[in-house]
C-alpha positions as CSV (number, residue, x, y, z in Angstrom):
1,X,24.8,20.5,13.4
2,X,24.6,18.3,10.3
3,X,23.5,15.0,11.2
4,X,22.6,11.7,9.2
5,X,19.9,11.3,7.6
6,X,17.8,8.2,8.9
7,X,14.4,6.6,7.2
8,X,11.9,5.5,9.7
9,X,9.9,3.0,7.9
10,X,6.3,3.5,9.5
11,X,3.8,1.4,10.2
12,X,1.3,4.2,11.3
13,X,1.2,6.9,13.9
14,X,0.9,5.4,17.0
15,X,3.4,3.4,16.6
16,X,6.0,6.0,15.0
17,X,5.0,8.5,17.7
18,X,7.7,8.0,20.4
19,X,10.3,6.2,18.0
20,X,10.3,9.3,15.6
21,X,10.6,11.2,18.3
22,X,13.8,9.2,19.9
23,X,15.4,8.9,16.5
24,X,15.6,13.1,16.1
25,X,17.8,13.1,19.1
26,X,20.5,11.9,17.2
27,X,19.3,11.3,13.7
28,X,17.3,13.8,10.8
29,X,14.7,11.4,10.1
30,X,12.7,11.1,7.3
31,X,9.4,9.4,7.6
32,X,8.4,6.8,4.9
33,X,4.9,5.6,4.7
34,X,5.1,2.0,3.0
35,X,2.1,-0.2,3.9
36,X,0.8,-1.9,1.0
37,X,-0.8,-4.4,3.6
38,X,-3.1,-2.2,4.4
39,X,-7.3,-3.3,3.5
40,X,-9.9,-0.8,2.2
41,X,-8.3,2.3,1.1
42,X,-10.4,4.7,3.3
43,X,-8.2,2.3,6.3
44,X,-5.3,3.0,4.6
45,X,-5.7,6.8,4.1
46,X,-6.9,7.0,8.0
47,X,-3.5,5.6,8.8
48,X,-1.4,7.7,6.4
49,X,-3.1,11.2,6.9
50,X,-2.5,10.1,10.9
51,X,1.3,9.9,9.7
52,X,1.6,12.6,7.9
53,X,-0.3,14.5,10.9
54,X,3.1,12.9,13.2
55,X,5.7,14.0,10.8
56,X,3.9,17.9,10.7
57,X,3.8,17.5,14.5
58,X,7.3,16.7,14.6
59,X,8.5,18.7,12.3
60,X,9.9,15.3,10.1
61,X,9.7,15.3,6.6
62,X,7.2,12.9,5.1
63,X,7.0,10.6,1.9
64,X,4.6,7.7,0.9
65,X,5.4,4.6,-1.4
66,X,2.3,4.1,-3.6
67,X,-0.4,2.2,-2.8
68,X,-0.2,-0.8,-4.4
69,X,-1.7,-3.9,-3.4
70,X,-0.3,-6.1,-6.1
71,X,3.0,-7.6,-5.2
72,X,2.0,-7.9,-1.3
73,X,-1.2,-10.1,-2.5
74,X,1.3,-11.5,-4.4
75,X,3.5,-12.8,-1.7
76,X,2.2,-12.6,1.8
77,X,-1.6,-12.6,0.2
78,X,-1.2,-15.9,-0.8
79,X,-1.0,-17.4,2.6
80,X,-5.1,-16.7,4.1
81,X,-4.5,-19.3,6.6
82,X,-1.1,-18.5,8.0
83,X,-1.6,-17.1,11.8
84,X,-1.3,-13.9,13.2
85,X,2.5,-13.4,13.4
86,X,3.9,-16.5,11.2
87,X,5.2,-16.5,7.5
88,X,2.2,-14.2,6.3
89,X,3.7,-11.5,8.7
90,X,7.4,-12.1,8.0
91,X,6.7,-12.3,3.8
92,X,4.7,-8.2,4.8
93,X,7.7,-7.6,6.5
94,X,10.3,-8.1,4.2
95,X,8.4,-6.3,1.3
96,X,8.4,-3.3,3.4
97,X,11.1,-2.8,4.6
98,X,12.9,-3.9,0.9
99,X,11.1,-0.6,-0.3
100,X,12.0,1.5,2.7
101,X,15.9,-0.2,2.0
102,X,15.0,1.0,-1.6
103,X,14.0,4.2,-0.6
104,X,17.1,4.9,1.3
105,X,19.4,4.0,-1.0
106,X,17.3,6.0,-3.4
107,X,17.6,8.9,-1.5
108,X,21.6,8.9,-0.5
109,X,20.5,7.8,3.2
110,X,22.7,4.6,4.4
111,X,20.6,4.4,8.0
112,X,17.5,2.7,8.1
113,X,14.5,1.8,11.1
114,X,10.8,0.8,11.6
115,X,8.9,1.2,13.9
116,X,7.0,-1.9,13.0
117,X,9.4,-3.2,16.5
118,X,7.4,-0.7,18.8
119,X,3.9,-2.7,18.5
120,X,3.5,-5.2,21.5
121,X,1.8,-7.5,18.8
122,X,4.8,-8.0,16.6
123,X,8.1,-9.9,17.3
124,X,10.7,-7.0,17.6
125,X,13.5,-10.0,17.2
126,X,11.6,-11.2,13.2
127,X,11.4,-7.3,12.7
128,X,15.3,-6.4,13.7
129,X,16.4,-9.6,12.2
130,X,14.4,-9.1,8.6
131,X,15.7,-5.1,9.1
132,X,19.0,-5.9,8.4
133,X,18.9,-8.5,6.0
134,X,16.6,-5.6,3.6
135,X,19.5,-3.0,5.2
136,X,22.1,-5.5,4.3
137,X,21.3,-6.5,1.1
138,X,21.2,-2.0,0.1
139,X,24.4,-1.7,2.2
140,X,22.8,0.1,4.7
141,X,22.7,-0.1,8.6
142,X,19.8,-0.9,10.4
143,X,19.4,1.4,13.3
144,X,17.3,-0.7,16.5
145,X,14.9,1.9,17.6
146,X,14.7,0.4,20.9
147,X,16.2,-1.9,23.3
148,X,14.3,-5.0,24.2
149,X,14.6,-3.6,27.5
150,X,12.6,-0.8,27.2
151,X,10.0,-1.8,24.8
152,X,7.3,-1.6,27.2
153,X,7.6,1.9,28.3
154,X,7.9,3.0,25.1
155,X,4.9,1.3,24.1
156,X,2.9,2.9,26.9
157,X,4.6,6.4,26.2
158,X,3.5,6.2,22.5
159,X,0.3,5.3,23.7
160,X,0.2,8.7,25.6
161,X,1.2,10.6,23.2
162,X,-0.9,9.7,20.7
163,X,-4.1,9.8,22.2
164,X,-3.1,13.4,23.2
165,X,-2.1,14.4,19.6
166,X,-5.2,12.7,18.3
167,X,-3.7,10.3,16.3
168,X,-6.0,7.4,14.6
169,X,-6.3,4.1,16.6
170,X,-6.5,1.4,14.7
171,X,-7.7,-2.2,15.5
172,X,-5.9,-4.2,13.9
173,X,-2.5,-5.1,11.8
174,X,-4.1,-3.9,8.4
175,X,-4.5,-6.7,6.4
176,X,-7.6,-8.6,5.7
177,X,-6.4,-11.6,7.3
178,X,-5.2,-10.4,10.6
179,X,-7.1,-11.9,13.9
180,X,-8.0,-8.2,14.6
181,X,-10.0,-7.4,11.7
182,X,-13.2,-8.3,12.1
183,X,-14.3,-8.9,8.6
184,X,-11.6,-12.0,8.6
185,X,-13.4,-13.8,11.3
């Protein structure tokens, strides 16, 4: 069966566990680990081996954008101050998924997801709505990987699954700002 070819942006294992998942059912997805947000590279590499250990698991083939702090200090970096969730968060949005949209287009792939929507923490309507403006703007199509319906149960199915497959379990967003990180309080 030849099927299209769909990037799943990924935020880290957890959350991509029962989105990748979904997205093979109908999709060959290609995992793309873009998370320049990300504080202290040994954080960063937990997260991204834990991804790498979903896309082996699920038999997805796996690519990471470079680690490079630069242009997100650059944009959402600039705003310490902004809460958890406001224009700090939507500015790390949009420069993630504009690489994945990059990505996609570099690689002949016109679909596009994250699975930064499957997080109770973030607002799946800012994450589907900045989605496809990145897909847009690449002519792509943004693929919803869930229903607002459902968002729930998949959240508590991904946490299942991941705590069986061992996946890292992080504490907070990533960045050194977030409400979760300790070391911004």
């Amino acid at each position: 069966m030849n099927r299209e070819k769909l990037i799943i942006h990924t935020c880290c294992a957890i959350c991509g566990s029962e989105i990748s998942e979904r997205m093979k059912e109908g999709f060959e997805p290609i995992i793309f680990f873009c998370n320049p947000n990300i504080y202290e590279e040994k954080e960063y590499a937990e997260r991204r081996d834990a991804a790498r250990k979903l896309s082996e698991d699920l038999s997805i083939p796996f690519f990471e954008d470079p680690y490079d702090r630069k242009e997100w200090l650059e944009k959402a970096g600039k705003m310490p101050h902004e809460p958890e969730g406001g224009k700090r968060c939507e500015e790390c949005f949009k420069l993630r998924l504009a690489r994945a949209a990059i990505f996609a287009k570099e690689n002949n792939t016109d679909k596009l997801t994250t699975t930064l929507a499957a997080s109770p923490h973030k607002n799946e309507v800012l994450v589907r709505k900045i989605g496809q403006e990145e897909a847009e703007k690449k002519g792509l199509t943004f693929i919803d990987p869930l229903s607002e319906t459902d968002k729930q149960a998949a959240w508590n199915e991904a946490l299942k699954k991941s705590k069986e497959a061992g996946y890292y379990r992080q504490k907070y967003c990533g960045c050194e700002f977030s409400d979760r990180n300790p070391r911004a309080k």
